[in-house]
C-alpha positions in Angstrom: 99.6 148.8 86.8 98.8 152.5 88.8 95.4 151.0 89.6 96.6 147.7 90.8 98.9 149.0 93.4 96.4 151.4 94.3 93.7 147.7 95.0 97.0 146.3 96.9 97.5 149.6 98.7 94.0 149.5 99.8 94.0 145.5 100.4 97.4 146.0 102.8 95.2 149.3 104.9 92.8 147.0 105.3 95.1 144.1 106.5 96.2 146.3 108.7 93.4 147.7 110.5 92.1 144.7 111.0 95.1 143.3 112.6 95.1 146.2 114.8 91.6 145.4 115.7 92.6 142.2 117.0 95.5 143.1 119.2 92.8 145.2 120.7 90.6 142.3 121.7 92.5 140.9 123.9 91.5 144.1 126.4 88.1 144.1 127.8 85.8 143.1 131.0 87.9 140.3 132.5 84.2 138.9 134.1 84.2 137.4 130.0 87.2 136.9 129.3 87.4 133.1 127.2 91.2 132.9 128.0 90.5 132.8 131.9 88.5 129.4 133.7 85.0 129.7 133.1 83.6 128.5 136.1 85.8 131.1 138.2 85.4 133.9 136.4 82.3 137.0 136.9 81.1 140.1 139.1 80.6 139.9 142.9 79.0 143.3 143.9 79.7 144.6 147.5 77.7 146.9 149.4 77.5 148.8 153.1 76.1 151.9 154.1 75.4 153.9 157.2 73.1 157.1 157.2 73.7 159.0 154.3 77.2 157.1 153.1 77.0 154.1 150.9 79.5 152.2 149.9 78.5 150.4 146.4 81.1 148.5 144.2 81.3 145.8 141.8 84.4 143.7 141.8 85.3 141.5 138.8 87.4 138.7 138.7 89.3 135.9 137.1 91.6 132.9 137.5 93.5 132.1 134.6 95.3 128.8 134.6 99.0 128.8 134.1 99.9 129.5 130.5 96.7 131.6 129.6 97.2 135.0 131.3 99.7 135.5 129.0 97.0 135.1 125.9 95.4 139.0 127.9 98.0 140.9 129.8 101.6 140.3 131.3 102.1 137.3 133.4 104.5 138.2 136.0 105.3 134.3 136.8 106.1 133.5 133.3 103.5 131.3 132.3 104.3 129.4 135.1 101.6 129.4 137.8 97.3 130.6 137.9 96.7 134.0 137.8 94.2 135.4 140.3 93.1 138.5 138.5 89.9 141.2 139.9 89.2 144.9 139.0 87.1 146.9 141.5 84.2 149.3 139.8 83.2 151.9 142.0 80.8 153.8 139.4 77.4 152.0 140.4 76.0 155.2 142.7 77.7 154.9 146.0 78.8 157.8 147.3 81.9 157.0 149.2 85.6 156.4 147.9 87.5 153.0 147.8 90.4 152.7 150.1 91.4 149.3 150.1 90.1 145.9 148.7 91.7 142.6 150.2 91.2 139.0 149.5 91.9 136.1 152.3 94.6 133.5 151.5 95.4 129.9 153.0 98.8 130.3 154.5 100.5 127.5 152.3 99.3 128.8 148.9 102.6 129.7 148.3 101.2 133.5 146.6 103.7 136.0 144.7 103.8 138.6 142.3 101.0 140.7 144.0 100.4 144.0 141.8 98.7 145.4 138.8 98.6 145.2 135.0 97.5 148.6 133.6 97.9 146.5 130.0 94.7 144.2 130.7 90.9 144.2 131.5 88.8 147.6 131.7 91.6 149.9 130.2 92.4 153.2 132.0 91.8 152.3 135.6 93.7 153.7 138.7 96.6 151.9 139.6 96.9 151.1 143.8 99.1 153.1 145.7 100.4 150.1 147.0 99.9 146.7 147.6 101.3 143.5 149.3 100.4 140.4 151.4 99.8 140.7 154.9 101.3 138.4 157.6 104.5 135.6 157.1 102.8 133.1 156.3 100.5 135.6 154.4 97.0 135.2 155.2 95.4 138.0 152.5 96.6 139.9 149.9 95.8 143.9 150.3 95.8 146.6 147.4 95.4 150.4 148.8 93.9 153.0 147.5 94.6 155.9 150.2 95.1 158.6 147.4 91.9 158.1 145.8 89.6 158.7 149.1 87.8 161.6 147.3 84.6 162.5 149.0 82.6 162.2 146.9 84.6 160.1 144.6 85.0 160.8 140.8 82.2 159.2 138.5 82.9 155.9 136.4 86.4 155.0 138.9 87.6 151.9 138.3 91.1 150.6 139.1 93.5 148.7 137.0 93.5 144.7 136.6 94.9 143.3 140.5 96.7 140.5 140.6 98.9 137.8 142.1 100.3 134.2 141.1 99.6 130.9 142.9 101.1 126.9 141.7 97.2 126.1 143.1 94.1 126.4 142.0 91.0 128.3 143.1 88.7 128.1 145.8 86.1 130.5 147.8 87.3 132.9 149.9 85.8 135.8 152.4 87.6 138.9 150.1 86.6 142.8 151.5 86.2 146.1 150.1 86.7 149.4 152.5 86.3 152.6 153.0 86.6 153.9 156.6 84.5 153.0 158.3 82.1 151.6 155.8 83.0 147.7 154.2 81.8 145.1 152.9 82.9 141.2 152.6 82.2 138.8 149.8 83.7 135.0 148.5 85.9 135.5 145.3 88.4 133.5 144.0 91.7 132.4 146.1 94.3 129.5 145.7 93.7 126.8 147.8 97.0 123.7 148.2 96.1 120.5 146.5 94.6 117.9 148.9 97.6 115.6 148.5 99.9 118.5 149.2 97.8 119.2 152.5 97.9 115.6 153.3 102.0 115.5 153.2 101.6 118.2 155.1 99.6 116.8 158.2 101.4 113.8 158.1 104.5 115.9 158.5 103.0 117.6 161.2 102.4 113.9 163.1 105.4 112.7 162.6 107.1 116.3 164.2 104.6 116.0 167.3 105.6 112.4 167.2 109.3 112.7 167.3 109.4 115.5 170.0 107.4 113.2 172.1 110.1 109.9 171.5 112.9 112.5 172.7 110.7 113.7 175.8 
């Protein structure tokens, strides 16, 4: 009897670890992540340089569709809307800091929740000092990085998984890394408004034009 609770002792360990092991999968490189869309999901590298600064980065990114986000980190809409994820490498041999990295919008893609989730992607990254849209309608979503301008910057910096939520899904779209004076700008993934949506859209815009004209 000793000796089989000692084999059931063993068998629950074992249980055990390997369940652990499998919570911890769900963290890694979100450029292979299975729960985002395949075909909007890898590594756009960005690079500038002037004299003897160089501004080298790899930026990884993901759209999940609603309802899958939650499957790798906290979804801040609730499973509701996509999730336009990217984490900026800075460890490829530049020699100049990250201060901001910003991605271009269409005004009506009705954005929200921009931030980070420390609990997702690359583990142990540096959260923004802050972050935000720009403009009403907002036309790009910024994340700063002004306490992390080191010169030269620490080795292997990375920051946390940036994100924001969208009812729309992806298109291409002119997104920019900083630093000073140095940047560089790339296409990554940004929601776009269905075409019917945009389509409602004009024709409300006609009928507007054509309604101020009647009362002229």
């Amino acid at each position: 009897m000793t000796r089989c609770r000692g084999i059931w002792g063993l068998v629950v360990a074992v249980m055990a670890v390997l369940l652990g092991c499998a919570g911890l999968a769900t963290a890694g490189p979100i450029a292979g992540d299975p729960n985002a869309m395949p075909a909007w999901q890898g590594t756009q590298q960005f690079y500038a340089t002037s004299g003897v600064r160089t501004l080298q980065v790899d930026v990884e990114y993901a759209v999940y569709a609603p309802g899958n986000y939650g499957l790798s980190g906290t979804d801040p809409s609730g499973d509701t809307q996509y999730v336009y994820a990217y984490q900026v490498f800075n460890d490829l041999g530049g020699n100049r800091p990250v201060s901001s990295f910003s991605v271009g919008l269409d005004p009506t893609a009705n954005v929200a929740n921009s931030g980070f989730d420390a609990g997702s992607g690359t583990l142990g990254g540096t959260a923004p000092t802050a972050s935000g849209f720009i403009d009403v309608p907002p036309t790009s979503a910024l994340w700063s990085f002004l306490l992390n301008t080191i010169d030269p910057p620490p080795a292997n910096e990375y920051s946390t998984v940036l994100l924001f939520t969208s009812p729309y899904g992806p298109q291409w779209a002119p997104a920019t890394v900083i630093d000073g004076g140095l940047g560089n700008t790339q296409d990554l993934p940004s929601p776009t408004p269905e075409p019917a949506t945009l389509a409602l859209m004009a024709l409300g815009g006609v009928g507007l034009l054509a309604r101020r004209r009647r009362e002229k």
